[in-house]
mmCIF file of the C-alpha atoms, coordinates in Angstrom:
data_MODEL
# 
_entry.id   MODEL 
# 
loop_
_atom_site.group_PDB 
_atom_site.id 
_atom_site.type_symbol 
_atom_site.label_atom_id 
_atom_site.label_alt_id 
_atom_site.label_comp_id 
_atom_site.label_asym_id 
_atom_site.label_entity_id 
_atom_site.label_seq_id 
_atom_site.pdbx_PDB_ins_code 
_atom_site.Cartn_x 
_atom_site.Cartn_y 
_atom_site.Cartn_z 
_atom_site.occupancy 
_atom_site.B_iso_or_equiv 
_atom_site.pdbx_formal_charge 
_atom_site.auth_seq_id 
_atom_site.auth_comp_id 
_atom_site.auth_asym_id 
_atom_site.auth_atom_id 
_atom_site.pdbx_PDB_model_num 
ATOM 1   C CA . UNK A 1 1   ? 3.576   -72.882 41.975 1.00 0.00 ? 1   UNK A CA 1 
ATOM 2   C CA . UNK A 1 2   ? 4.448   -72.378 45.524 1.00 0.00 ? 2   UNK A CA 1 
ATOM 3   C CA . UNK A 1 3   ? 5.521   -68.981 46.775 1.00 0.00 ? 3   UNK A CA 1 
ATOM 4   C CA . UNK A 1 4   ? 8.799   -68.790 49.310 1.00 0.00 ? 4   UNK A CA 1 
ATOM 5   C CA . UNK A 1 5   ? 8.032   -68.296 52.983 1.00 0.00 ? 5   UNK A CA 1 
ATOM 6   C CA . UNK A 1 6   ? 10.629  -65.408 53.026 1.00 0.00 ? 6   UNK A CA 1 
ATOM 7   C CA . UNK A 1 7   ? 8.250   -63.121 49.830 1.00 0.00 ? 7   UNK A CA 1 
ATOM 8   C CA . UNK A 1 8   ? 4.832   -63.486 51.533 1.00 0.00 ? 8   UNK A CA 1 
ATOM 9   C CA . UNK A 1 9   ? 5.922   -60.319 54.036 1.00 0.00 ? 9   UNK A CA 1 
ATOM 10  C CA . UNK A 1 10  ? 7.470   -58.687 51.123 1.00 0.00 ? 10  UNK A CA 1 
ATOM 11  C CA . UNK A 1 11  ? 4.058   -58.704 49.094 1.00 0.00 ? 11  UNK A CA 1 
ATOM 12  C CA . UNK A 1 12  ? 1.985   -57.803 52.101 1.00 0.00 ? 12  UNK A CA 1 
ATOM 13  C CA . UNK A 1 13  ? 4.648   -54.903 52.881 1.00 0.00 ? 13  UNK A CA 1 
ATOM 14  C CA . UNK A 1 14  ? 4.901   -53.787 49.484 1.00 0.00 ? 14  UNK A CA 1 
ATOM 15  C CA . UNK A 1 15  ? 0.516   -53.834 49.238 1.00 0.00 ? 15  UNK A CA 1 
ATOM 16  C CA . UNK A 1 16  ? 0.429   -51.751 52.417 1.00 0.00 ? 16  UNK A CA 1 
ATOM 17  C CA . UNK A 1 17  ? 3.204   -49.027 51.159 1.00 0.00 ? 17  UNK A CA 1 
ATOM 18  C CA . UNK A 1 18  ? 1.357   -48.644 48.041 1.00 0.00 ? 18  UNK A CA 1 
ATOM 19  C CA . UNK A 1 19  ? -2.031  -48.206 50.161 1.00 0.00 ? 19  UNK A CA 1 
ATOM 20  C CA . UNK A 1 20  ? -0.092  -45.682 52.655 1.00 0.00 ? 20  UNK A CA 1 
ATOM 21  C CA . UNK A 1 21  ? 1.190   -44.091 49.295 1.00 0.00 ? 21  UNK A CA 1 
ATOM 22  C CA . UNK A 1 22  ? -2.489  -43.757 48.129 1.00 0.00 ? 22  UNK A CA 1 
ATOM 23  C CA . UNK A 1 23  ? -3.801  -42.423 50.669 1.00 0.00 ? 23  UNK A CA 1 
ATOM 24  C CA . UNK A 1 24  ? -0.906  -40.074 51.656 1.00 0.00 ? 24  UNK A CA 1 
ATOM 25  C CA . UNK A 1 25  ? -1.089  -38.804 48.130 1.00 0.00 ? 25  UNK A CA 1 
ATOM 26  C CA . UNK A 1 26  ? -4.291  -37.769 47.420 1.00 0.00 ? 26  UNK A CA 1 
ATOM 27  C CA . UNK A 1 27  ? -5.454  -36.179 51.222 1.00 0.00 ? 27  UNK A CA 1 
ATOM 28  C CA . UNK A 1 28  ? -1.809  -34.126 51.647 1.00 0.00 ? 28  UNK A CA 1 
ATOM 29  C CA . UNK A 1 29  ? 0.523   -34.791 48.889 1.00 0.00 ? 29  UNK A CA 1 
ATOM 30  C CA . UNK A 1 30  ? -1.929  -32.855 46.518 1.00 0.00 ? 30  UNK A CA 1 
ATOM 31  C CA . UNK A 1 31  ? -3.099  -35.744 43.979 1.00 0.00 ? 31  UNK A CA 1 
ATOM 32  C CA . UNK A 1 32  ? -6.491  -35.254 42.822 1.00 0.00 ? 32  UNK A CA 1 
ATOM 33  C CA . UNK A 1 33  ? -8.178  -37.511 39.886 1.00 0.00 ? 33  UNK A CA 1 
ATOM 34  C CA . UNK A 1 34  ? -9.256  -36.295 36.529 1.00 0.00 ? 34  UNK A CA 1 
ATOM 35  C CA . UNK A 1 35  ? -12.687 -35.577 37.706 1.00 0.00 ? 35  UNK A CA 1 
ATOM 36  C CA . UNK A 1 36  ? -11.585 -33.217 40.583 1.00 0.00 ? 36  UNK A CA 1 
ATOM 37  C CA . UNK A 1 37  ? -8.947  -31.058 38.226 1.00 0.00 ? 37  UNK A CA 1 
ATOM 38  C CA . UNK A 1 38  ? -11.710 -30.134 35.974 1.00 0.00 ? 38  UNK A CA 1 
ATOM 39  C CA . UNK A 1 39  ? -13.387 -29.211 38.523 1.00 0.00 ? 39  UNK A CA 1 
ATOM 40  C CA . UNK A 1 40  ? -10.878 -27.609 40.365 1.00 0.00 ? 40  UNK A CA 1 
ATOM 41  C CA . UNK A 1 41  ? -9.870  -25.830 36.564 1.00 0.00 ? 41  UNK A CA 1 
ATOM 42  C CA . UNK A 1 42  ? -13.649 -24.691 36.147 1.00 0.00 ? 42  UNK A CA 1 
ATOM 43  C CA . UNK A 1 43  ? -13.894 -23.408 39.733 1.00 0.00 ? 43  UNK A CA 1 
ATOM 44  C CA . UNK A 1 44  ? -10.693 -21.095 38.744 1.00 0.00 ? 44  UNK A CA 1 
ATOM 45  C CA . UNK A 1 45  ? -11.879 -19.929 35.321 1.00 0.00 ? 45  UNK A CA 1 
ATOM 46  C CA . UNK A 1 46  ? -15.399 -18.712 36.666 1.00 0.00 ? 46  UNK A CA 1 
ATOM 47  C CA . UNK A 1 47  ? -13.295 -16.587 39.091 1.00 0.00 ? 47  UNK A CA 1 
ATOM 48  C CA . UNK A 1 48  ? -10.634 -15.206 36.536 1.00 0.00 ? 48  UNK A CA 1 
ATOM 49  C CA . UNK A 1 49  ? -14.032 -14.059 34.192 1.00 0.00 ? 49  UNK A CA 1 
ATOM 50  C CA . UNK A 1 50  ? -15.562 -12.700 36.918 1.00 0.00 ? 50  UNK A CA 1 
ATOM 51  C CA . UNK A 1 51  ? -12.384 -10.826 37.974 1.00 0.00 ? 51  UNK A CA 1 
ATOM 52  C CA . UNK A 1 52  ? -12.008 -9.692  34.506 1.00 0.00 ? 52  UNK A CA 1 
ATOM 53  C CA . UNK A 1 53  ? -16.101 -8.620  33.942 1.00 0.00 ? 53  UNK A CA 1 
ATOM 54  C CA . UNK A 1 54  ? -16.525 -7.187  37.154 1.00 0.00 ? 54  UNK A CA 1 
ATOM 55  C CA . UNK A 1 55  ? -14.498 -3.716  36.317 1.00 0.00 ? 55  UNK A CA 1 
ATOM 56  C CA . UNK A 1 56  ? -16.768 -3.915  33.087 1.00 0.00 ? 56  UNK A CA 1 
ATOM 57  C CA . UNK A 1 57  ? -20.017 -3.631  34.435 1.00 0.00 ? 57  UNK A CA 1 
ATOM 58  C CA . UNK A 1 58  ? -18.663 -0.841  37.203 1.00 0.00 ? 58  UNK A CA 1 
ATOM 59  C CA . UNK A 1 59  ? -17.938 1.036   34.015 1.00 0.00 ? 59  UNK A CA 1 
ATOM 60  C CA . UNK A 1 60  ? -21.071 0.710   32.539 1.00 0.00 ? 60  UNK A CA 1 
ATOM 61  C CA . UNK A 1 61  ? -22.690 2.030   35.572 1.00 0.00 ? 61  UNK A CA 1 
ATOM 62  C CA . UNK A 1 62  ? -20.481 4.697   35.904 1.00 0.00 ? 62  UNK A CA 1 
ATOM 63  C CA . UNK A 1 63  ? -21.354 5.928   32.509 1.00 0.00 ? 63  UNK A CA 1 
ATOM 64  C CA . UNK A 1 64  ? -25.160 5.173   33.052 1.00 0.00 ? 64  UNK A CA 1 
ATOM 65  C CA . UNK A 1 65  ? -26.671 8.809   32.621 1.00 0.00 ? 65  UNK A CA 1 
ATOM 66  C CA . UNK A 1 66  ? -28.769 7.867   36.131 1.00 0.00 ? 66  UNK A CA 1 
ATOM 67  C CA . UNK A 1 67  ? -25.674 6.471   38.142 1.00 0.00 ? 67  UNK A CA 1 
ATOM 68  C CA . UNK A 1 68  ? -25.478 8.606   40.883 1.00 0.00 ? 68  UNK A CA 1 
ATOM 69  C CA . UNK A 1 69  ? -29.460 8.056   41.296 1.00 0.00 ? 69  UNK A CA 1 
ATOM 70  C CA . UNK A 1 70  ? -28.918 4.443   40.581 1.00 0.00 ? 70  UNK A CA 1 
ATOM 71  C CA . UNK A 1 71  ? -26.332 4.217   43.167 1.00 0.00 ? 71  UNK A CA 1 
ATOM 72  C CA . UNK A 1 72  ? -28.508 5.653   45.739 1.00 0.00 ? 72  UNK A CA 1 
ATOM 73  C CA . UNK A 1 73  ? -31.250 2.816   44.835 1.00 0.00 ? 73  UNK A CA 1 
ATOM 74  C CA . UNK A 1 74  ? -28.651 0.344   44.657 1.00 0.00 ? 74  UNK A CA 1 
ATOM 75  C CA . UNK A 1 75  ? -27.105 1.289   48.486 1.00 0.00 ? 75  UNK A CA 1 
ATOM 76  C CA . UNK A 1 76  ? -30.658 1.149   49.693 1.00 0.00 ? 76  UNK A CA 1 
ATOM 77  C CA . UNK A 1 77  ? -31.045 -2.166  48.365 1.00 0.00 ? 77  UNK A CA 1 
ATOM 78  C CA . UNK A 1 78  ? -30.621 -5.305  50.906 1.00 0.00 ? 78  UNK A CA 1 
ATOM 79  C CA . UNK A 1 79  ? -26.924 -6.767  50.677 1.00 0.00 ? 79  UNK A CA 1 
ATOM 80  C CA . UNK A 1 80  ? -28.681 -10.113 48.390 1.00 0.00 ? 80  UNK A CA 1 
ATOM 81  C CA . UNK A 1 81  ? -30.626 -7.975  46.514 1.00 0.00 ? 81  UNK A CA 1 
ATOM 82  C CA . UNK A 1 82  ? -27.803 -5.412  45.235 1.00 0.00 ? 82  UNK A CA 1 
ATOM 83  C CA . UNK A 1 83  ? -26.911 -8.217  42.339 1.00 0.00 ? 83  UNK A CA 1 
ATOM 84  C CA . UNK A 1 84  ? -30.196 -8.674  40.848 1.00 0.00 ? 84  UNK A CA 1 
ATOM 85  C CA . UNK A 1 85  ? -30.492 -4.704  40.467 1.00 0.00 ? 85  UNK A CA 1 
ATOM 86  C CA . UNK A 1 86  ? -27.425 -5.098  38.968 1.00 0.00 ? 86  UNK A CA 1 
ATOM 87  C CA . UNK A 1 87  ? -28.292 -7.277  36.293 1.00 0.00 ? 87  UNK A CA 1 
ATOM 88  C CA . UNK A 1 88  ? -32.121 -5.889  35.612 1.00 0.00 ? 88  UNK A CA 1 
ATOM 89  C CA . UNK A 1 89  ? -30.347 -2.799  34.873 1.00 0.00 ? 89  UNK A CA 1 
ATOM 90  C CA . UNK A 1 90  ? -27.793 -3.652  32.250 1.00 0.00 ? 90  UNK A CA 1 
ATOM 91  C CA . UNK A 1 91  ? -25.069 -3.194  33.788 1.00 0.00 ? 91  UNK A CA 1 
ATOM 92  C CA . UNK A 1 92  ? -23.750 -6.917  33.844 1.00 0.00 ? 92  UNK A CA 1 
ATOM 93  C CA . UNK A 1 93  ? -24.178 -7.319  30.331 1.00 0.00 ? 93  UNK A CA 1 
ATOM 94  C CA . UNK A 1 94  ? -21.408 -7.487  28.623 1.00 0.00 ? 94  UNK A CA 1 
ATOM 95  C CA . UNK A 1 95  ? -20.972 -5.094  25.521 1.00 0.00 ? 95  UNK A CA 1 
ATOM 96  C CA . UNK A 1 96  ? -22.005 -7.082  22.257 1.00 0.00 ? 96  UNK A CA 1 
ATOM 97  C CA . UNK A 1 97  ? -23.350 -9.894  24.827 1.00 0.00 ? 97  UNK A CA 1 
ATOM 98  C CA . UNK A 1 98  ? -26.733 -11.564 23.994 1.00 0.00 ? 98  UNK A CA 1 
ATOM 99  C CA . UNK A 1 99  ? -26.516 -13.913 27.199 1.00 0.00 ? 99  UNK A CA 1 
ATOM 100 C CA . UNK A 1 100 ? -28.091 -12.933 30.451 1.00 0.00 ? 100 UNK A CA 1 
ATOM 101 C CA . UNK A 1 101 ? -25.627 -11.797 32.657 1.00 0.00 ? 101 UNK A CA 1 
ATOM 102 C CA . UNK A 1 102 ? -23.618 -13.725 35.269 1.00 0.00 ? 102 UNK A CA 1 
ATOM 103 C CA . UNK A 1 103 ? -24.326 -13.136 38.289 1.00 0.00 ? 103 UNK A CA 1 
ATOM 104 C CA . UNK A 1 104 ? -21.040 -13.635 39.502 1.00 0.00 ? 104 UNK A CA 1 
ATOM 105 C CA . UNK A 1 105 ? -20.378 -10.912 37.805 1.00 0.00 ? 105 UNK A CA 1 
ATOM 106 C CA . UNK A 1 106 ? -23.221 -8.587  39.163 1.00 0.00 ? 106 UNK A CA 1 
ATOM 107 C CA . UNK A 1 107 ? -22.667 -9.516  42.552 1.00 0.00 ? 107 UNK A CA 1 
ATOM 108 C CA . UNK A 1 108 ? -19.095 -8.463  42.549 1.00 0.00 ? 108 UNK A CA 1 
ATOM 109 C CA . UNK A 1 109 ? -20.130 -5.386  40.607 1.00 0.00 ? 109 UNK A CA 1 
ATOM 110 C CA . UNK A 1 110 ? -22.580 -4.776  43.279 1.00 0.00 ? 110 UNK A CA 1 
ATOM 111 C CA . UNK A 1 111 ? -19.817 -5.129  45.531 1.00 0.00 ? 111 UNK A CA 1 
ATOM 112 C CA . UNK A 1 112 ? -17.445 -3.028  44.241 1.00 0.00 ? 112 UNK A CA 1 
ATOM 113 C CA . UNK A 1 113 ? -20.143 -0.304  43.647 1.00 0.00 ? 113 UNK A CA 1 
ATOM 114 C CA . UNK A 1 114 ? -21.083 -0.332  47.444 1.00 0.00 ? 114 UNK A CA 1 
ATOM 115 C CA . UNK A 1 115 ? -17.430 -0.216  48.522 1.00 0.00 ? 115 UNK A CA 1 
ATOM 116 C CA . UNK A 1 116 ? -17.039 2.549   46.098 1.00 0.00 ? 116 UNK A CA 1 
ATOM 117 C CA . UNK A 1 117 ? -14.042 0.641   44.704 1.00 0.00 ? 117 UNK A CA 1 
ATOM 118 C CA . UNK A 1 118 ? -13.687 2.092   41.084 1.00 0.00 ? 118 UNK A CA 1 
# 
């Protein structure tokens, strides 16, 4: 079967829009595959739990018996260190919670607690 002169530069036209298209798509047009949306999803669950827990654990410290004391340890901690106190003293474990904490979660704790923010 021979092809007409006049469809070869509609083929290569047509190839090179969809290409354009492709490319256009997925670097501005917001596209992503199947892979990068879970991702993507993940990435914006772990950040909606750890908006969630955060106030939690600033609550639990609050009502720790030792929290102004603790909160004087804590602000003389180093700025990487103030979420690992966090978590090795409760306070990022969640009520009922057998898991170790998240530490996510303690960081932003730690955060909040040195910005006063509750």
């Amino acid at each position: 079967m021979k092809i007409p002169a006049s469809t070869e530069p509609f083929l290569l036209g047509a190839a090179a829009g969809a290409i354009a298209l492709a490319v256009i798509g997925f670097n501005w047009g917001g596209w992503m595959t199947a892979s990068k949306s879970e991702e993507f999803a993940r990435v914006r669950t772990d950040q909606a739990v750890v908006k969630l827990l955060a106030p939690i654990c600033v609550a639990q410290f609050q009502k720790d018996p030792k929290a102004q004391a603790s909160l004087a340890v804590l602000m003389g901690k180093d700025r990487w260190d103030q979420a690992d106190y966090v978590r090795e003293g409760g306070w990022a474990t969640m009520p009922g919670s057998t898991a170790d904490p998240n530490r996510d979660v303690a960081e932003a704790c730690a955060k909040a607690l040195a910005k006063r923010e509750f």
